[in-house]
N, C-alpha and C positions, 0 to 999 in steps of 0.2 A: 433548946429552942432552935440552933443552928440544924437540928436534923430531922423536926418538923419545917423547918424554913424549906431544904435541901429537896423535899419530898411533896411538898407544896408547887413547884415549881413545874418543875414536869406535869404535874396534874393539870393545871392551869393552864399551859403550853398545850396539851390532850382536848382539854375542853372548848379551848379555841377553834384549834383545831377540827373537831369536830360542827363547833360551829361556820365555821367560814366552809365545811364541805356541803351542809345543809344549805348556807345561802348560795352553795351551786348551783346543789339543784335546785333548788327553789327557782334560781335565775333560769336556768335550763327550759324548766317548765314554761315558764314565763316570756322569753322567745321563741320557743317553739308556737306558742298561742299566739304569738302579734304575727308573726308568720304565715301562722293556717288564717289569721282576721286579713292579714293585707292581700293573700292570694284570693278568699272573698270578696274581697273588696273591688280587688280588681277585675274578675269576673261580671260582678253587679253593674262596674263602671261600663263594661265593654256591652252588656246588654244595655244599659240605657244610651248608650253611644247607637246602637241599632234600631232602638225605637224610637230615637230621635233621627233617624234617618228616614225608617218610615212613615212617621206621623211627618217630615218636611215635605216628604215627594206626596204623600196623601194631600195634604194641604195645596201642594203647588198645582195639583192635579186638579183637586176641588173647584181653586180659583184660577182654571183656566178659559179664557173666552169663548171656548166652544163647550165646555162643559155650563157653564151658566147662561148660553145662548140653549143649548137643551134642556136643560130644568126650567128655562122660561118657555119654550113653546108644551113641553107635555104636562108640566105643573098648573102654568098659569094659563094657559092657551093664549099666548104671545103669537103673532103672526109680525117677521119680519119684513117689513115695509117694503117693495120695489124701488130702487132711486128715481127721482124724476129723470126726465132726458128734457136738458135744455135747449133752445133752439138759439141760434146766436143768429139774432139779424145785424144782415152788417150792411150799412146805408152807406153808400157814396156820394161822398159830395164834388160835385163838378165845377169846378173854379176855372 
């Protein structure tokens, strides 16, 4: 029994062994993938970081007062009104 025991051991010790090299790589594999996903990732981030830049200045552009004073005159045929000119009468009074 002592020299099944003896010979058991080492085996055991091998098979371990062998396992904690597979959960390397296994690990291995497995940051390499979150790696290639985060450099993705961050790619994806930086493109909607730039379409978010364009759709702002599109939008700011859209709503700016002379652009919705020309969509109102060629769209709607809007005609911007002249101001009046006021006349200021000014009375004096003689005391």
């Amino acid at each position: 029994m002592s020299k099944e025991f003896h010979y058991l051991i080492p085996f055991f010790m091998l098979l371990f062994l062998c396992f904690l090299c597979l959960e390397q790589i296994k690990l291995s594999f497995e940051i390499n993938r979150l790696n290639t996903n985060q450099q993705n990732l961050y790619i994806e981030y930086e493109d909607f970081k730039d379409r978010n830049i364009k759709l702002l200045t599109q939008f700011y552009s859209n709503n700016s007062p002379a652009t919705i004073e020309k969509e109102a005159i060629e769209t709607l045929g809007m005609v911007k009104k002249k101001p009046k000119q006021l006349e200021r009468k000014i009375e004096k009074n003689e005391n």
